[in-house]
N, CA, C and O atoms as a GROMACS GRO file, in nm:
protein
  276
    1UNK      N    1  10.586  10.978  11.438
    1UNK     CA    2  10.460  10.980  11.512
    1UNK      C    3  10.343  10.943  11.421
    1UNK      O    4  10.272  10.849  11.455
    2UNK      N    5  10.312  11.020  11.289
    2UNK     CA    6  10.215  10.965  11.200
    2UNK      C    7  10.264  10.766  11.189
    2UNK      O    8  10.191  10.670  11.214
    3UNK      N    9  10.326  10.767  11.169
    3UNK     CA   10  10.360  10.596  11.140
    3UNK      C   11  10.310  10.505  11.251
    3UNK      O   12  10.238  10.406  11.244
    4UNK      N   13  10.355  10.554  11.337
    4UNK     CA   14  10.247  10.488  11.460
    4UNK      C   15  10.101  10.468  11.469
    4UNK      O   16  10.034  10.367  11.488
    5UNK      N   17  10.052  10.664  11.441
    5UNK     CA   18   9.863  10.649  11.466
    5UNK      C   19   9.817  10.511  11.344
    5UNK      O   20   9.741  10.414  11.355
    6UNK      N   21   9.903  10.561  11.231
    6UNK     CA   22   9.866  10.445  11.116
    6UNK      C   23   9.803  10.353  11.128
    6UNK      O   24   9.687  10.318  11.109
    7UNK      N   25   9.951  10.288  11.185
    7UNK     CA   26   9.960  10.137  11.231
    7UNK      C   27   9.881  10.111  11.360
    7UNK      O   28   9.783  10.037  11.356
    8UNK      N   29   9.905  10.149  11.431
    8UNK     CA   30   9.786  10.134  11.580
    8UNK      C   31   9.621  10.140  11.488
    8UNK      O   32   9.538  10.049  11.489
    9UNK      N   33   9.606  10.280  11.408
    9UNK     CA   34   9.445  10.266  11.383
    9UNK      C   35   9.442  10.138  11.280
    9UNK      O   36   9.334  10.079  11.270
   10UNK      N   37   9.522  10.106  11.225
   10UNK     CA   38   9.501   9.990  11.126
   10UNK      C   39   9.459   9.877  11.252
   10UNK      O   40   9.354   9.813  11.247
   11UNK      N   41   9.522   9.869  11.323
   11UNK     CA   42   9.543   9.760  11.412
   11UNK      C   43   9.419   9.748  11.465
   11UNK      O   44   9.341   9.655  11.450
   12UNK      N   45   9.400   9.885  11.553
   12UNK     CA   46   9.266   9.855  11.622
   12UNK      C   47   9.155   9.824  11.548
   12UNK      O   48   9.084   9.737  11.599
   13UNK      N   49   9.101   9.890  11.397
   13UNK     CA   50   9.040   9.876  11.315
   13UNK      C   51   9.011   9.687  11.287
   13UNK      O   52   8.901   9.639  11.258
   14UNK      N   53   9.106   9.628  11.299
   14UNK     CA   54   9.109   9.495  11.200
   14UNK      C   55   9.133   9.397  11.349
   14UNK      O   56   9.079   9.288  11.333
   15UNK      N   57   9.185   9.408  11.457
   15UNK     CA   58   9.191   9.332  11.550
   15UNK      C   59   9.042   9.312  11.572
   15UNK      O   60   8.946   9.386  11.550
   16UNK      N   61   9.052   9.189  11.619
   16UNK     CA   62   8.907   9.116  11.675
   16UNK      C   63   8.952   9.079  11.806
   16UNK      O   64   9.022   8.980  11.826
   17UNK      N   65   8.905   9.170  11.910
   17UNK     CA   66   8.937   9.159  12.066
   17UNK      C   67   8.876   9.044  12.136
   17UNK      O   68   8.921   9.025  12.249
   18UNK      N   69   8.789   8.966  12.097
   18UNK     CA   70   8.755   8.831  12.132
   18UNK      C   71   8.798   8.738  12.082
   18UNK      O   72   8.785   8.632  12.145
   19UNK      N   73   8.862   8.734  11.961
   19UNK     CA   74   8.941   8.594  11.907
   19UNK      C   75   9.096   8.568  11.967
   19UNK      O   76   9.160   8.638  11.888
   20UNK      N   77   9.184   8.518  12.047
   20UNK     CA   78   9.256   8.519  12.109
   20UNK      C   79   9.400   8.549  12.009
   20UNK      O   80   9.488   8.629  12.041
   21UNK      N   81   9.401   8.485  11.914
   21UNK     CA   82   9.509   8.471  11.798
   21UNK      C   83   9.490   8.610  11.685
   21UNK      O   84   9.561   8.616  11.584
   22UNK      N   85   9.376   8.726  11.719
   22UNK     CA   86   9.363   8.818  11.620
   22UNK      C   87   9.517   8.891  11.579
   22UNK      O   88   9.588   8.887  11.479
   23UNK      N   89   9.528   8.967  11.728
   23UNK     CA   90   9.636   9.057  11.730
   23UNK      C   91   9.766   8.988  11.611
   23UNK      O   92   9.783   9.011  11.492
   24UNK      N   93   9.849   8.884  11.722
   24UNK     CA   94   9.945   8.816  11.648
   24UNK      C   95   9.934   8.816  11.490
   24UNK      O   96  10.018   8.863  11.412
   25UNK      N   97   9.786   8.738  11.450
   25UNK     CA   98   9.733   8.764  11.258
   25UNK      C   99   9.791   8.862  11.262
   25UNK      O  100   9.913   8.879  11.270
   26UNK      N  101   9.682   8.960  11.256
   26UNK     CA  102   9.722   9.088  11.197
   26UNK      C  103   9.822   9.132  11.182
   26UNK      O  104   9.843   9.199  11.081
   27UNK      N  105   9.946   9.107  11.298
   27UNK     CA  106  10.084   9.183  11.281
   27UNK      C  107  10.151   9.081  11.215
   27UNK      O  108  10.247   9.125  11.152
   28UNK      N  109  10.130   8.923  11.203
   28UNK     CA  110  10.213   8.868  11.096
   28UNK      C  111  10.158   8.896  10.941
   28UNK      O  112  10.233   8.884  10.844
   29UNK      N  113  10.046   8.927  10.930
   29UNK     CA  114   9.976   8.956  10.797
   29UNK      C  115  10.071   9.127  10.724
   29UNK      O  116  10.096   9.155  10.607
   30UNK      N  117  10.102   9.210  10.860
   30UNK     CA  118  10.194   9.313  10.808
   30UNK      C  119  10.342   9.264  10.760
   30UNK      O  120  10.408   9.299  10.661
   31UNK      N  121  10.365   9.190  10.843
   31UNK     CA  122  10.514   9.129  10.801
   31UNK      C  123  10.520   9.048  10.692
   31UNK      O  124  10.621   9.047  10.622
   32UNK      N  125  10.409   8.970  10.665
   32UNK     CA  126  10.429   8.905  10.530
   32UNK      C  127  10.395   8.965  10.427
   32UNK      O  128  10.384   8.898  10.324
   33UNK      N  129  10.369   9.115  10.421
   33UNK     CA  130  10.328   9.176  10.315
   33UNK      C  131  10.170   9.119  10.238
   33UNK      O  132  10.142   9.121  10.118
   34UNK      N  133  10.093   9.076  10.344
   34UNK     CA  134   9.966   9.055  10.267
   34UNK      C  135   9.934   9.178  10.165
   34UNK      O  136   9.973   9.295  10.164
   35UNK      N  137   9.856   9.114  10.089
   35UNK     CA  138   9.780   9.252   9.953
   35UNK      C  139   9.690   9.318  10.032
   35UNK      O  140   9.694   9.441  10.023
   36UNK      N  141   9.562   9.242  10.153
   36UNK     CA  142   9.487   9.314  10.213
   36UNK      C  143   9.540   9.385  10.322
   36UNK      O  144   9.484   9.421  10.426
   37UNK      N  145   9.686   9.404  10.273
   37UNK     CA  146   9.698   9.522  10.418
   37UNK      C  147   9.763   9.651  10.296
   37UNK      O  148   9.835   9.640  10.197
   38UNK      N  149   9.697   9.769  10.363
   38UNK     CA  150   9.728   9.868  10.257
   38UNK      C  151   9.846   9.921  10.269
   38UNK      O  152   9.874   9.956  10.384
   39UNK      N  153   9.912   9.936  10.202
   39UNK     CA  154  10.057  10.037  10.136
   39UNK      C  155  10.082  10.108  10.249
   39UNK      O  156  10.188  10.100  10.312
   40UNK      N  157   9.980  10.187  10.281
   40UNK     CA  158  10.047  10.291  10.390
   40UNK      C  159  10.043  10.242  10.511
   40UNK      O  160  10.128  10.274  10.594
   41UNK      N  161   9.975  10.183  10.529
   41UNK     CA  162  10.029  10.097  10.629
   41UNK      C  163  10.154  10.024  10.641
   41UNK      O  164  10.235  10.064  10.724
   42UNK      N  165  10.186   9.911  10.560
   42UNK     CA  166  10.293   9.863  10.558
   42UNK      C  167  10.452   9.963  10.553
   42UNK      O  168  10.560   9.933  10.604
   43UNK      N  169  10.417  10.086  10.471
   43UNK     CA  170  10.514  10.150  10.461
   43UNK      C  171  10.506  10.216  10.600
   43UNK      O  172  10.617  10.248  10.642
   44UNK      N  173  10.419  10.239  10.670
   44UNK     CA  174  10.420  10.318  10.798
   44UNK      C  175  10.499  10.228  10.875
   44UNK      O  176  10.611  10.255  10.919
   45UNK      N  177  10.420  10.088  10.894
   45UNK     CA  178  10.506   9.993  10.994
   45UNK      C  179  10.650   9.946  10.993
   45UNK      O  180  10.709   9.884  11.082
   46UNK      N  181  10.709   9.999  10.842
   46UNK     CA  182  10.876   9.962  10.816
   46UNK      C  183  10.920  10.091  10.920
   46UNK      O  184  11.030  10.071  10.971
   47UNK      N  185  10.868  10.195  10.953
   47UNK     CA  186  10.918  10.265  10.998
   47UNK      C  187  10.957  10.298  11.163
   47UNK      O  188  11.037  10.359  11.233
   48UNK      N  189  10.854  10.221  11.167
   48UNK     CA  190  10.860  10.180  11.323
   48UNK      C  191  10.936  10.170  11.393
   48UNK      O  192  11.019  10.099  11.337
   49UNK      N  193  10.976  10.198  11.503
   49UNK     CA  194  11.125  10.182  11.585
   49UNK      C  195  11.072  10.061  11.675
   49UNK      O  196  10.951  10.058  11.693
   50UNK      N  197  11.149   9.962  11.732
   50UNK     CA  198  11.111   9.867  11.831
   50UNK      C  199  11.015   9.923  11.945
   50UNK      O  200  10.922   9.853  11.984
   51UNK      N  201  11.037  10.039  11.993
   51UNK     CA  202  10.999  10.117  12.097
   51UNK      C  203  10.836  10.130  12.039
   51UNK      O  204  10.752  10.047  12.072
   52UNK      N  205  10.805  10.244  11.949
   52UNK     CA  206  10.723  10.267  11.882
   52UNK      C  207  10.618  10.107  11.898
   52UNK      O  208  10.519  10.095  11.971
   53UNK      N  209  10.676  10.000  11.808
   53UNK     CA  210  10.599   9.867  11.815
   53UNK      C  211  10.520   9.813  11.937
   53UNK      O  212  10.406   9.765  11.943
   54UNK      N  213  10.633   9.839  12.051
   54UNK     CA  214  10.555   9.785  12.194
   54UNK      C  215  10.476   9.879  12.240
   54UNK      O  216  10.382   9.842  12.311
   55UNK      N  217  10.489   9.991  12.218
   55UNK     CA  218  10.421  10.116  12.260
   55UNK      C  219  10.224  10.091  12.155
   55UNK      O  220  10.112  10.106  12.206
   56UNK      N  221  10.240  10.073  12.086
   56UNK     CA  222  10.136  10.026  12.003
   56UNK      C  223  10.076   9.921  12.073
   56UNK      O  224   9.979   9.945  12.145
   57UNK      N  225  10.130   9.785  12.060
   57UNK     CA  226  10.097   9.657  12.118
   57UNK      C  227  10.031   9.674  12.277
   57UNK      O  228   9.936   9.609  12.321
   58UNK      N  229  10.102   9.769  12.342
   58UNK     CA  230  10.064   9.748  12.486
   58UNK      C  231   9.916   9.857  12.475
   58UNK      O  232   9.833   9.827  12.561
   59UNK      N  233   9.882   9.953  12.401
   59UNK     CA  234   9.767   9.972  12.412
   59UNK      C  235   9.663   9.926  12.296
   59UNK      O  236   9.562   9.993  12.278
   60UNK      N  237   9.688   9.820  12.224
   60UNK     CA  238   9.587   9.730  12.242
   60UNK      C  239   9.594   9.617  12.317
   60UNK      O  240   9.489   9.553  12.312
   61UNK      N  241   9.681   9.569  12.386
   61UNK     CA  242   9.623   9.517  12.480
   61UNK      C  243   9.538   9.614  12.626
   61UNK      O  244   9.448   9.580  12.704
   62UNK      N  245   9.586   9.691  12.618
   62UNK     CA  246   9.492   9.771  12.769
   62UNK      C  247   9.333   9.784  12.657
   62UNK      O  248   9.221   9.776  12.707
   63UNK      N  249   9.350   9.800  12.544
   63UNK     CA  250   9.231   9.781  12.488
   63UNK      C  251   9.143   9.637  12.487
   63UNK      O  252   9.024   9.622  12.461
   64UNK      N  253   9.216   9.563  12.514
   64UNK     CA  254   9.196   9.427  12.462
   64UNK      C  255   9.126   9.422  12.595
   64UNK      O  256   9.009   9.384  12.593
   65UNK      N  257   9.190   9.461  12.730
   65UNK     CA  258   9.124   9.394  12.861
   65UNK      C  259   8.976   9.464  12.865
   65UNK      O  260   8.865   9.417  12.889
   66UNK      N  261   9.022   9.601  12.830
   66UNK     CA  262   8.865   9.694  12.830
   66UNK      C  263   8.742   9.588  12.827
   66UNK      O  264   8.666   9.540  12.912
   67UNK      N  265   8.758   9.576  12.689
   67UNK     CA  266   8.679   9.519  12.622
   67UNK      C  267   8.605   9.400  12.665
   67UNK      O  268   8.484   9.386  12.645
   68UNK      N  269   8.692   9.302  12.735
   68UNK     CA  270   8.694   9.172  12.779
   68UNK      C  271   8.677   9.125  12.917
   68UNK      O  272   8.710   9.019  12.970
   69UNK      N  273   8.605   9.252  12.970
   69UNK     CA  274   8.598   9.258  13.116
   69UNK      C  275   8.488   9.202  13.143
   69UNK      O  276   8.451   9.190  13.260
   0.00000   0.00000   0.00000
């Protein structure tokens, strides 16, 4: 459960809800091990279960529409 808030607050933190391609960045920037993504993060997101991942993703997107209404 901590590995999730992590990764979701990293996410929401660094997503840019008006640039269409943010989200996708950001989660390939975790997978490629960028330097600007921090440790605990990355170590949070290895931990992730598939479930966990979409469960994340789908509320930033319900965030994403908020926003974009």
């Amino acid at each position: 459960m901590k590995s999730t808030v992590i990764v979701l607050n990293y996410l929401m933190e660094q997503t840019s809800f008006t640039a269409k391609t943010s989200l996708v960045d950001r989660i390939q920037e975790i997978n490629e091990l960028y330097e600007t993504v921090p440790d605990e993060v990355l170590d949070s997101y290895e931990e992730l279960t598939e479930y966990e991942l979409w469960e994340i993703i789908r509320k930033l997107a319900v965030e994403g529409k908020k926003r974009n209404k």
